[in-house]
MMTF fields as JSON, N, C-alpha, C and O atoms, coordinates in Angstrom:
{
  "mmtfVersion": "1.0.0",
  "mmtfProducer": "UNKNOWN",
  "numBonds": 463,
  "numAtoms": 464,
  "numGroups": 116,
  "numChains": 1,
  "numModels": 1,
  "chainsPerModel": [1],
  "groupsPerChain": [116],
  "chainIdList": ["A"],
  "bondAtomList": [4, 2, 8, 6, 12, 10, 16, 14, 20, 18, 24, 22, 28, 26, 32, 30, 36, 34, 40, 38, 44, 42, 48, 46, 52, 50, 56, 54, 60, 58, 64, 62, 68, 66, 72, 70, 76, 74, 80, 78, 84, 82, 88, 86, 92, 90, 96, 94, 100, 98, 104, 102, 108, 106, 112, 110, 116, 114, 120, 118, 124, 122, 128, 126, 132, 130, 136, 134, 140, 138, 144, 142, 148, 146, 152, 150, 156, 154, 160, 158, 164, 162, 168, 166, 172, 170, 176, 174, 180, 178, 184, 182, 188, 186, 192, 190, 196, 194, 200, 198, 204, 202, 208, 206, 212, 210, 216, 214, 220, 218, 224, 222, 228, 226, 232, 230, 236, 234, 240, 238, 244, 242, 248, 246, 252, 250, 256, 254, 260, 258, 264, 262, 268, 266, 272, 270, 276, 274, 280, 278, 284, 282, 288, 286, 292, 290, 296, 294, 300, 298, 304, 302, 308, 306, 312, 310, 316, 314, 320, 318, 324, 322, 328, 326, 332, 330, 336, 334, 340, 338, 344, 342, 348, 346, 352, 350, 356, 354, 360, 358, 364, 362, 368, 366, 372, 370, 376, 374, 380, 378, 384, 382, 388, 386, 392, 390, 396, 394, 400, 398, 404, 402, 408, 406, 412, 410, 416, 414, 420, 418, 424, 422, 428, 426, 432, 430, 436, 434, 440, 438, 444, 442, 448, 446, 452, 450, 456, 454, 460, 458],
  "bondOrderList": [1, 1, 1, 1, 1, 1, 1, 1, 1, 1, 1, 1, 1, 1, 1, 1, 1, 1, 1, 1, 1, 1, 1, 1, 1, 1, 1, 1, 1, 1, 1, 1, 1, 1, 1, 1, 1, 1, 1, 1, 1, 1, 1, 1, 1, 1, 1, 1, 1, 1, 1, 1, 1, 1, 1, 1, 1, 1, 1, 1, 1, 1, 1, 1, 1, 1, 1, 1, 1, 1, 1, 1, 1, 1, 1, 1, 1, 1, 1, 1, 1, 1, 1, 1, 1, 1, 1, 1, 1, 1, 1, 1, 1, 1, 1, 1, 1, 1, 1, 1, 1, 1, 1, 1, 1, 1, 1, 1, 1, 1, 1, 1, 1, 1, 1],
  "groupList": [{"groupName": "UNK", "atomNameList": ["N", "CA", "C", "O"], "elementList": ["N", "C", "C", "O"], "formalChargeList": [0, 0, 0, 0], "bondAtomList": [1, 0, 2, 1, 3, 2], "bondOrderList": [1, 1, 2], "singleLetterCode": "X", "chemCompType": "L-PEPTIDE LINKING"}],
  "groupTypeList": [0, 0, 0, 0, 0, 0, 0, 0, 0, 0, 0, 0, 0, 0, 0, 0, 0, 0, 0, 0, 0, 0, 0, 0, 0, 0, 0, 0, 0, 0, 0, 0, 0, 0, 0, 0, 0, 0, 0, 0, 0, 0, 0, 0, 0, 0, 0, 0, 0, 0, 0, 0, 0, 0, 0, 0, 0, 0, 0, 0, 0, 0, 0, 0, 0, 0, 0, 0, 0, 0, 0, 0, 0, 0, 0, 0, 0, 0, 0, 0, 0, 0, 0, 0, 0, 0, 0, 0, 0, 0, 0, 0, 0, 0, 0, 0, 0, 0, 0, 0, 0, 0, 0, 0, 0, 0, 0, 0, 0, 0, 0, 0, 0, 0, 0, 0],
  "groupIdList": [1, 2, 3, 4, 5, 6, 7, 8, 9, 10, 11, 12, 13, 14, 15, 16, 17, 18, 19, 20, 21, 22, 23, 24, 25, 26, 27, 28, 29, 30, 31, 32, 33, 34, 35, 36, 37, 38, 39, 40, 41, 42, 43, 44, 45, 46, 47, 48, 49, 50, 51, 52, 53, 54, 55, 56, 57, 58, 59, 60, 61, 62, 63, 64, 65, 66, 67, 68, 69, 70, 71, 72, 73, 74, 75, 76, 77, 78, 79, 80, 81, 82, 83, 84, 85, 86, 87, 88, 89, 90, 91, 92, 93, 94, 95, 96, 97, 98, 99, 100, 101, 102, 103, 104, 105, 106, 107, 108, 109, 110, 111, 112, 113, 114, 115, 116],
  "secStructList": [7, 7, 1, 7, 7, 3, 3, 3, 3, 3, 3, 3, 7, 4, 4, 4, 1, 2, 2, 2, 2, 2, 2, 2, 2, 6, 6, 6, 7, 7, 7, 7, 3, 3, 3, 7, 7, 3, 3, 7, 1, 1, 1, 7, 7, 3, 3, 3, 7, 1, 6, 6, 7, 7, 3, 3, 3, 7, 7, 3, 3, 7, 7, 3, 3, 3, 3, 3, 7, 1, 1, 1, 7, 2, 2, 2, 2, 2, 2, 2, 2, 2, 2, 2, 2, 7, 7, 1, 1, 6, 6, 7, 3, 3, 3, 3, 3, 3, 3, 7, 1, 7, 7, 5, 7, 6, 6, 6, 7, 7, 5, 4, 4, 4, 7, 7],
  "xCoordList": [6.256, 6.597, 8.094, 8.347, 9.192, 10.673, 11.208, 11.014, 12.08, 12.426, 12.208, 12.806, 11.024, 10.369, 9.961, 9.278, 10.543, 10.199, 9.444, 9.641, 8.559, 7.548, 7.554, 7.902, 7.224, 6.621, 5.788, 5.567, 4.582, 3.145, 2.955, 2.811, 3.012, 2.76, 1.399, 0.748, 0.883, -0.731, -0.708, 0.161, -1.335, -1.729, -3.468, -4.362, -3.496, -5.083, -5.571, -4.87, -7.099, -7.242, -7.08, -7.334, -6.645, -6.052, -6.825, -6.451, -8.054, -9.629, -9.478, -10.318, -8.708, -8.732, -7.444, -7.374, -6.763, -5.736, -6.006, -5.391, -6.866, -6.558, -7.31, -7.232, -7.938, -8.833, -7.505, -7.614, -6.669, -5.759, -4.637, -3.987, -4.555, -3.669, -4.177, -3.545, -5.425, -6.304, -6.719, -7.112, -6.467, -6.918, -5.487, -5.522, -4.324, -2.877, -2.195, -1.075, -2.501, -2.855, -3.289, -2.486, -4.352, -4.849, -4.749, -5.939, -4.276, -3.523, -1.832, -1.33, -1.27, -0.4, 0.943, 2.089, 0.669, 1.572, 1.764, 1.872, 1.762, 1.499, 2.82, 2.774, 3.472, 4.761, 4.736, 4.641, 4.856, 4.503, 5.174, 5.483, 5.394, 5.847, 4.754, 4.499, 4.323, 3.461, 3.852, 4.423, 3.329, 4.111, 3.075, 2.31, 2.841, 1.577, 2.206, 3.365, 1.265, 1.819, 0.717, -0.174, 0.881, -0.245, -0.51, 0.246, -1.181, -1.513, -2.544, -3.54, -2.469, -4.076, -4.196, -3.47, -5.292, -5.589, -6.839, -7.286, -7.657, -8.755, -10.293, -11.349, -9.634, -10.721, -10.246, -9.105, -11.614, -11.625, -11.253, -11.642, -10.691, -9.969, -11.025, -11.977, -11.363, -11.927, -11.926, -10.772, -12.586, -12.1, -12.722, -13.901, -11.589, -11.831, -11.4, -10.912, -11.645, -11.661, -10.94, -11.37, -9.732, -8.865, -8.817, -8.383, -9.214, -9.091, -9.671, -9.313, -10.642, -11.738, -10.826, -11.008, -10.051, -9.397, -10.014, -10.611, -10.126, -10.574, -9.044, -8.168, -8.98, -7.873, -8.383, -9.125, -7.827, -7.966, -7.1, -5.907, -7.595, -7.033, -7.295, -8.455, -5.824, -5.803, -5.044, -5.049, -4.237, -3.484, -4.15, -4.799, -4.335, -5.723, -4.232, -3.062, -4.936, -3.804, -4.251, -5.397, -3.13, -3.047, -2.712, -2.84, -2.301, -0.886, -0.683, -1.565, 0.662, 1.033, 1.861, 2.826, 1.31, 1.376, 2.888, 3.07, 3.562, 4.455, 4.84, 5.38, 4.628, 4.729, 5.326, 4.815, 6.456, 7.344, 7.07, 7.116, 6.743, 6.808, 6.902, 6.584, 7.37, 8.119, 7.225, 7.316, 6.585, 6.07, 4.763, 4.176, 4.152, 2.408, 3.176, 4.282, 1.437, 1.52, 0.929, 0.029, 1.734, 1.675, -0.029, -0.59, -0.611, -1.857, -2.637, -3.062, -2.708, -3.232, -3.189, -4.33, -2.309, -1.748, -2.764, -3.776, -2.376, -3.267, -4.967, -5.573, -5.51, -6.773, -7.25, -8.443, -6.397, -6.598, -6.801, -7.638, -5.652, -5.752, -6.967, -7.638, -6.924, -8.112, -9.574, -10.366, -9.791, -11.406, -10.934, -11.54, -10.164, -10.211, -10.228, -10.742, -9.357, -9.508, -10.688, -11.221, -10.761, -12.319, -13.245, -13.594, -13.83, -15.073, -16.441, -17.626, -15.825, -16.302, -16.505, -17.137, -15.546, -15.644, -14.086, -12.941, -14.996, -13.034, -12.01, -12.488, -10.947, -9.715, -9.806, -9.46, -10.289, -9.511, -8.238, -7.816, -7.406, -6.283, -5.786, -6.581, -4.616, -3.803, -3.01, -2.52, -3.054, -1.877, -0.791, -1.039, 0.321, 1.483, 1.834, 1.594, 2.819, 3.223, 4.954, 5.032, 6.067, 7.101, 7.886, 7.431, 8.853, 10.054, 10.804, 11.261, 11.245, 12.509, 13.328, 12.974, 14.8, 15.971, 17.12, 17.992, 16.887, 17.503, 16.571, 15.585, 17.509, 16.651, 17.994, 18.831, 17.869, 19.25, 18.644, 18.524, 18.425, 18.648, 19.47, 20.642, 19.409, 21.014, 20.735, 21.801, 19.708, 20.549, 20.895, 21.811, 19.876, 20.914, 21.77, 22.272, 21.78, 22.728, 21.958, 22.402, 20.43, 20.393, 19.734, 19.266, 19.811, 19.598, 18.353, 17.819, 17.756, 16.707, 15.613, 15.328, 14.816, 13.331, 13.434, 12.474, 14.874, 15.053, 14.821, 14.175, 15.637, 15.199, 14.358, 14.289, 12.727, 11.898, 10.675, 9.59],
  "yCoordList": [21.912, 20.677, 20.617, 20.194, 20.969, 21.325, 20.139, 19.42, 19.983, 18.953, 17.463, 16.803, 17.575, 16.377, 15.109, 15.177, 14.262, 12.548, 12.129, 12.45, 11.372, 10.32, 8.956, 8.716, 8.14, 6.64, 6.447, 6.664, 6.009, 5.531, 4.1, 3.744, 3.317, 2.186, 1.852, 2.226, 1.145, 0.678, -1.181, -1.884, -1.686, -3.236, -3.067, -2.551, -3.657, -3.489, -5.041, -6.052, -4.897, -6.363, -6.546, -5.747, -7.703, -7.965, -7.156, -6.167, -7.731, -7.436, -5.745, -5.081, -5.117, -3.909, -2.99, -1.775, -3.539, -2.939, -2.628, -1.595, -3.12, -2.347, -0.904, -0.239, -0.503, 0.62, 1.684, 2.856, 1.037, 1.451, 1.944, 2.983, 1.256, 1.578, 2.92, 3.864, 2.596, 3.758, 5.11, 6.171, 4.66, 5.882, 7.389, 8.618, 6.249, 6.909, 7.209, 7.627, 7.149, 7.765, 9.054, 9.979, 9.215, 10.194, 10.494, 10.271, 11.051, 11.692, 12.443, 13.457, 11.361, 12.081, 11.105, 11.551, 9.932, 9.353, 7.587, 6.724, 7.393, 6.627, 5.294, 4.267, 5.405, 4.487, 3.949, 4.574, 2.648, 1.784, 0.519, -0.163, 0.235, -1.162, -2.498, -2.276, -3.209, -4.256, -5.779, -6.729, -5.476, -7.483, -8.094, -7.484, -9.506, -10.012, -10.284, -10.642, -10.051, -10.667, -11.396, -11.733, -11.718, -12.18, -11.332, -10.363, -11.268, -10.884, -10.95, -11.12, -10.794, -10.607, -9.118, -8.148, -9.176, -8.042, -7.919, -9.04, -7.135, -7.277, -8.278, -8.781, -8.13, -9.244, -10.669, -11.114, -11.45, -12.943, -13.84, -13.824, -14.751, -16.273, -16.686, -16.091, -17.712, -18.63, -19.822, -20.193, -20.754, -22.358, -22.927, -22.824, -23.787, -24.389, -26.133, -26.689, -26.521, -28.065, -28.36, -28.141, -28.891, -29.85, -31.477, -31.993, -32.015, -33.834, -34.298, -35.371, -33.537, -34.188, -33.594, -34.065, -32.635, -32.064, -30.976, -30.78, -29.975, -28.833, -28.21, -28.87, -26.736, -25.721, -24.269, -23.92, -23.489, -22.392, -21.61, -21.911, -20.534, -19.534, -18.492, -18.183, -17.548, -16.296, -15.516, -14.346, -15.87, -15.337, -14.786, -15.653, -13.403, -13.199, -12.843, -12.609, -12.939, -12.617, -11.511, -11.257, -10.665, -8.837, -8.403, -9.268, -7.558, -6.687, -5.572, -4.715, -5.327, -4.505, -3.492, -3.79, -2.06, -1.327, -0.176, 0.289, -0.095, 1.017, 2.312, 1.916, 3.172, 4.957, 5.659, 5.978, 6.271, 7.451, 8.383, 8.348, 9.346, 10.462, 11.928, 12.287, 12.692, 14.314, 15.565, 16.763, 15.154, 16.089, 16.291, 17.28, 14.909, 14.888, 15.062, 14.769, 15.952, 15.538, 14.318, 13.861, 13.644, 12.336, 12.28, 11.202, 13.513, 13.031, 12.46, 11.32, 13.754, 12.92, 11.92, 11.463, 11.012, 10.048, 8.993, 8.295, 9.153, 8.443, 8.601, 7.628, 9.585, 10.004, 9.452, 9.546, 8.944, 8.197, 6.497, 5.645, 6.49, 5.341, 4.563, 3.547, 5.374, 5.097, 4.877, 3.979, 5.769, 6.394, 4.532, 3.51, 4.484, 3.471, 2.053, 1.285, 1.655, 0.269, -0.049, -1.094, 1.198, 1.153, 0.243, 0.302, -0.64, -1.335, -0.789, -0.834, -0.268, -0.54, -1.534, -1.566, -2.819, -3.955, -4.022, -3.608, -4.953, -5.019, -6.199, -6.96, -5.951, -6.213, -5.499, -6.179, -3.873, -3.069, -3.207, -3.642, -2.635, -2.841, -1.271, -0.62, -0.937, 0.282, 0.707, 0.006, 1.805, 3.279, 3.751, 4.024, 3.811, 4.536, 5.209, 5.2, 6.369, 7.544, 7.751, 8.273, 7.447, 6.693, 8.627, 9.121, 9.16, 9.844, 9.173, 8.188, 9.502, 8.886, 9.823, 10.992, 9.474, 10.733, 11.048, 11.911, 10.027, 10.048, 8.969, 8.258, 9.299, 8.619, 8.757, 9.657, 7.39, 7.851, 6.649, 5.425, 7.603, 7.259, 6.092, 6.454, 4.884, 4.018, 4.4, 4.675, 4.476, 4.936, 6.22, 6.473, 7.313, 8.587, 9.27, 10.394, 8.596, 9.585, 10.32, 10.729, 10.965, 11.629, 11.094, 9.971, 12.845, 12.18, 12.777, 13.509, 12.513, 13.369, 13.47, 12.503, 14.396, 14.651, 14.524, 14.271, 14.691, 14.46, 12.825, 12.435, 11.923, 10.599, 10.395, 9.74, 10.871, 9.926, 10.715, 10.161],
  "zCoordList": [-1.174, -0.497, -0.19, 0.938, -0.993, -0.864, -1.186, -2.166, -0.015, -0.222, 0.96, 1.81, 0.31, 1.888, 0.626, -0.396, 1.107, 0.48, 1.649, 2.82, 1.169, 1.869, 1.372, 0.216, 2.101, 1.725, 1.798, 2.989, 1.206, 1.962, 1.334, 0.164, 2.667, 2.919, 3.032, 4.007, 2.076, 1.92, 2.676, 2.16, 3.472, 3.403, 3.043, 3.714, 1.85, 1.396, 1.047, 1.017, 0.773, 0.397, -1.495, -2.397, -1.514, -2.896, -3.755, -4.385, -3.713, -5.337, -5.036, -5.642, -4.352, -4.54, -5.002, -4.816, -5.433, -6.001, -7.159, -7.423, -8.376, -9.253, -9.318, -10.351, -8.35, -7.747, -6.897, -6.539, -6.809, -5.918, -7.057, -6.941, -7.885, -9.025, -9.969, -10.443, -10.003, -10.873, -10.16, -10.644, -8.639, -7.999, -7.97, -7.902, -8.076, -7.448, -8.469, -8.177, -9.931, -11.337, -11.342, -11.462, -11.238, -11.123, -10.321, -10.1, -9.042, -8.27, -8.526, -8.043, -9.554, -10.2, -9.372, -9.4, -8.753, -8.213, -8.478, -7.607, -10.146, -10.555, -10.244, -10.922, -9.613, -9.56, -7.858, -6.802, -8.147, -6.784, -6.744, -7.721, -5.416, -5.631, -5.241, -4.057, -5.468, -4.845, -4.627, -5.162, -3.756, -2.546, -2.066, -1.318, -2.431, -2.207, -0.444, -0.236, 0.593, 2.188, 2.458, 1.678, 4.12, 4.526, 5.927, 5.848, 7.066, 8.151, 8.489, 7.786, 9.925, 10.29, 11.175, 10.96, 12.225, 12.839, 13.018, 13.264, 13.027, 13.613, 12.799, 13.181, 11.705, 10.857, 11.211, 11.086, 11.792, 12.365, 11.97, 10.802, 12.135, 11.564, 11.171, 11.677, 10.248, 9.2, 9.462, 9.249, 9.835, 9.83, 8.964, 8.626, 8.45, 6.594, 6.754, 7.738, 5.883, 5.889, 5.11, 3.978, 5.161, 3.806, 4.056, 5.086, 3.197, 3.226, 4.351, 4.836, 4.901, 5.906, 7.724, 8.847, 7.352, 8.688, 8.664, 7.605, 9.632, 10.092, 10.598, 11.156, 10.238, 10.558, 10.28, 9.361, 11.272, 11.394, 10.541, 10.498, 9.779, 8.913, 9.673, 9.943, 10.289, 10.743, 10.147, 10.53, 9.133, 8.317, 7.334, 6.75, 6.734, 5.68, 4.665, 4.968, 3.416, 2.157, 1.743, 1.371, 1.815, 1.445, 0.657, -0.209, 0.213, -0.55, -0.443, -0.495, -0.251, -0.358, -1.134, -1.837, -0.902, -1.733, -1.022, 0.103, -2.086, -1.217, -2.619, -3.652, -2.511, -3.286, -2.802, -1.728, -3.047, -2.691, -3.488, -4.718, -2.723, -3.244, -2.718, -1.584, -3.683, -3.186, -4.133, -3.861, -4.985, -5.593, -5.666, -6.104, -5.032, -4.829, -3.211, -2.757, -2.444, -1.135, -1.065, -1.77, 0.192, 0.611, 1.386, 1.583, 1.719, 2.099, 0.821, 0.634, -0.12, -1.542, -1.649, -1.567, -1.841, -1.76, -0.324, -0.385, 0.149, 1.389, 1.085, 0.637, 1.295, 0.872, -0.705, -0.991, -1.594, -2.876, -2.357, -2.656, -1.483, -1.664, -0.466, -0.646, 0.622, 1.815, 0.856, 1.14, -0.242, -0.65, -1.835, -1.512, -2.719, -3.157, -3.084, -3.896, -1.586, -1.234, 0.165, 0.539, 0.613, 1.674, 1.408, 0.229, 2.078, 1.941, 2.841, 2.514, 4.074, 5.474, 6.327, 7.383, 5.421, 6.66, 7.385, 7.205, 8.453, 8.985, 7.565, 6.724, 7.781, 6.973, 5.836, 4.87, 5.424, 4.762, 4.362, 3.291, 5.7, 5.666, 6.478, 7.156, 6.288, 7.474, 6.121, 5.236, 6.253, 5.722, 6.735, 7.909, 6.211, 6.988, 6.344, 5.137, 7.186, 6.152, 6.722, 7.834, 6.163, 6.889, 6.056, 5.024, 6.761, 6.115, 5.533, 6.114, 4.016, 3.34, 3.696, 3.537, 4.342, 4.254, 3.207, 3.308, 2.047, 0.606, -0.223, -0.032, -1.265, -2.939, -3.69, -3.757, -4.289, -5.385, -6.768, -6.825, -7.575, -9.175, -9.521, -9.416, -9.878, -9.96, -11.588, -12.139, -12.385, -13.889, -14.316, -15.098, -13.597, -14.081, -12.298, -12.3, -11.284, -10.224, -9.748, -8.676, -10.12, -9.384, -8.259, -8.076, -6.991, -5.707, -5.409, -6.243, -4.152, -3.226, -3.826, -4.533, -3.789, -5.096, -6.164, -6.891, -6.657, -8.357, -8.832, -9.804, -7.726, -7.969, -8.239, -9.279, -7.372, -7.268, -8.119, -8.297]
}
């Protein structure tokens, strides 16, 4: 792999992260960051009722998942996390696979693949 850093950016649906956590473990890429968001996209708005009003929900609640890594390949990584948060309905969610061009350690200094 050398010296190639990746990011892989997960938006999945919530009830599936801890499948997502257990999958990228055992893959050997156990360190992640997670951010609850919201979005939409191709899964349909909702209309819900509060205090006798009607409103549309197009905003669906996600999270996201983000993993760097240099020593697993980043498909692994993708292919863990696709087979784990998959349902087959729409609002899964989307994988990206972004280049990192540094990494730096803030408690021991180091840089590049050693960081991460």
């Amino acid at each position: 792999m050398g010296d190639e850093i990746k990011m892989v950016v997960a938006i999945i649906r919530p009830d599936r992260l801890t499948d997502v956590k257990r999958a990228l473990a055992e893959v050997g890429a156990p360190s992640l960051t997670v951010t609850d968001v919201s979005g939409r996209g191709s899964q349909p708005a909702k209309k819900s009722q509060w205090r006798g009003e009607e409103y549309v929900v197009d905003l669906h609640q996600k999270v996201k998942v983000e993993c760097v890594v240099a020593d697993v390949p980043s498909d692994d990584v993708v292919s863990a996390i696709a087979e784990a948060a998959g349902t087959g309905e729409k609002g899964d969610g989307k994988i990206f696979v972004l280049p990192v061009e540094d990494a730096y350690q803030v408690r021991t200094g180091k840089r590049g693949p050693d960081a991460v």
